[in-house]
C-alpha positions as CSV (number, residue, x, y, z in Angstrom):
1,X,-1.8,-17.9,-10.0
2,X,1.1,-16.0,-10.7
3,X,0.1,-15.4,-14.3
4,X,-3.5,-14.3,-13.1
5,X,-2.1,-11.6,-10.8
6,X,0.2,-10.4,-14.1
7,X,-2.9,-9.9,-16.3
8,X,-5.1,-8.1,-13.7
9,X,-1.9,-5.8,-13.1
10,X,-1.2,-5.0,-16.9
11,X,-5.0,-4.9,-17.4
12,X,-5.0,-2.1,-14.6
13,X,-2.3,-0.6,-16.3
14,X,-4.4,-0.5,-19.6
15,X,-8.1,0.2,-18.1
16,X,-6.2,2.9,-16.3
17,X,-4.4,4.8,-19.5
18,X,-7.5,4.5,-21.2
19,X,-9.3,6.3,-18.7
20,X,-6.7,9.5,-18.1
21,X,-6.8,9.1,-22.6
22,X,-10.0,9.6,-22.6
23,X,-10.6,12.0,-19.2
24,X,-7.5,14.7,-20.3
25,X,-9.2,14.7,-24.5
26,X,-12.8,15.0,-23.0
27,X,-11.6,18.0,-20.9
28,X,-9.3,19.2,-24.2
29,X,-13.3,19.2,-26.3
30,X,-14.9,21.2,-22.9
31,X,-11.7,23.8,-23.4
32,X,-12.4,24.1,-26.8
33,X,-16.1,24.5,-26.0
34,X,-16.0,26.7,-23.4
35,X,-13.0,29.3,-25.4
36,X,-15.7,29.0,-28.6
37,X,-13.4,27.0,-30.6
38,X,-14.3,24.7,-33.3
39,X,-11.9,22.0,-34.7
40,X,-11.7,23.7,-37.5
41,X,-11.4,27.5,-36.7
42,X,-7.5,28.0,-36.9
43,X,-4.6,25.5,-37.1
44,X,-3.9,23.5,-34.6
45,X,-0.5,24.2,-32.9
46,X,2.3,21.6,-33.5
47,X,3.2,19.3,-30.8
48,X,5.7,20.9,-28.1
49,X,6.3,19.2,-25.2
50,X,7.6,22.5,-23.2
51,X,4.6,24.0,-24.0
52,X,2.1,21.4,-22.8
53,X,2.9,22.4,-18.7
54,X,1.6,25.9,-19.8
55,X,-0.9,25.0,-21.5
56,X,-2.8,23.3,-18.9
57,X,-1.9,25.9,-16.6
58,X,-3.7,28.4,-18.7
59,X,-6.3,26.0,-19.7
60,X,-5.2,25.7,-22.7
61,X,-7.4,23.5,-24.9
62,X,-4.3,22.2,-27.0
63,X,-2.7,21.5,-23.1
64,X,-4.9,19.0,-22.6
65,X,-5.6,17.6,-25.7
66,X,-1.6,16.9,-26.8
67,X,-1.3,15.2,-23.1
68,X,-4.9,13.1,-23.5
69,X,-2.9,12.4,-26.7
70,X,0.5,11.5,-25.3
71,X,-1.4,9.2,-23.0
72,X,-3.3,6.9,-25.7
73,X,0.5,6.7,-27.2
74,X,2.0,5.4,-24.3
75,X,-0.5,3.3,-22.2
76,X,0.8,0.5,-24.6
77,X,4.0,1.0,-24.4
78,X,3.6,1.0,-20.9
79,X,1.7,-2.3,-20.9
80,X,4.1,-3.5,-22.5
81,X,6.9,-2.6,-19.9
82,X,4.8,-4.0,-17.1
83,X,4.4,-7.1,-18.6
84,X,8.2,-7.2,-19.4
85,X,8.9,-6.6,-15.2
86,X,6.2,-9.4,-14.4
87,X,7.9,-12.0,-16.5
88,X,11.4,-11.5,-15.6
89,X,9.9,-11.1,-11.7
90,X,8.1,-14.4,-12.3
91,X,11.3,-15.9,-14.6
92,X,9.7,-16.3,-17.5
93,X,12.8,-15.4,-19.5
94,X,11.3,-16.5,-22.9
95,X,8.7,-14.1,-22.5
96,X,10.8,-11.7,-21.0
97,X,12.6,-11.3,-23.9
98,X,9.5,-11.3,-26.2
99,X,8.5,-8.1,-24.2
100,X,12.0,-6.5,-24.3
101,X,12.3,-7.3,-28.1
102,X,8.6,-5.5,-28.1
103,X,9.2,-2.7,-26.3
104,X,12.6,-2.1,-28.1
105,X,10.8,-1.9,-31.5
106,X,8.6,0.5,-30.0
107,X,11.4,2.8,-28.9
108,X,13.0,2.3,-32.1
109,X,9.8,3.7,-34.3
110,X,9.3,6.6,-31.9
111,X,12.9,7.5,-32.6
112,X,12.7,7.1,-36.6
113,X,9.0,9.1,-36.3
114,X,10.2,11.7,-34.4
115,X,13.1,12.1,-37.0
116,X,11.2,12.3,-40.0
């Protein structure tokens, strides 16, 4: 039962990161429509996380598409987090670990990306 009630949550967790993903680069594409951008116009500004607040403040399309972004990056990782609280809640320590080991390999590549 226990495991049922992990696998709805985590599956939540997913359906729900899917949904922002793909909500936050729709309205990124309606931005870019509505401000006569193409995809191909100018170049497209690097990745700044300070930046991202303003952006979507002023509408930005590049606001919303770096978040929508941002969001299909994490929503596994975060799956993967959630899973890692519902095993050591239920004391599956095997698994546990699994997810821990998982989740630090995914911290680990986002720290050599973001270096190189």
């Amino acid at each position: 039962m226990r495991a049922s009630r992990l696998e709805r949550k985590v599956g939540l967790v997913l359906a729900v990161g899917s949904a922002v993903s793909v909500g936050l680069l729709t309205l990124g594409i309606v931005a870019m429509g509505a401000s006569q951008i193409g995809p191909l116009d100018r170049p497209f500004p690097r990745f700044d996380l300070g930046r991202v607040p303003a952006d979507l403040a002023a509408t930005e399309p590049a606001g919303f598409l770096w978040l929508g972004l941002l969001a299909v990056i994490l929503t596994p990782s975060v799956r993967v987090a959630a899973s890692l609280v519902g095993f050591a809640a239920s004391g599956e320590r095997r698994m546990a670990v699994v997810a821990l080991i998982g989740l630090a390999i995914i911290c680990l590549s986002a720290i050599l990306g973001a270096g190189g």
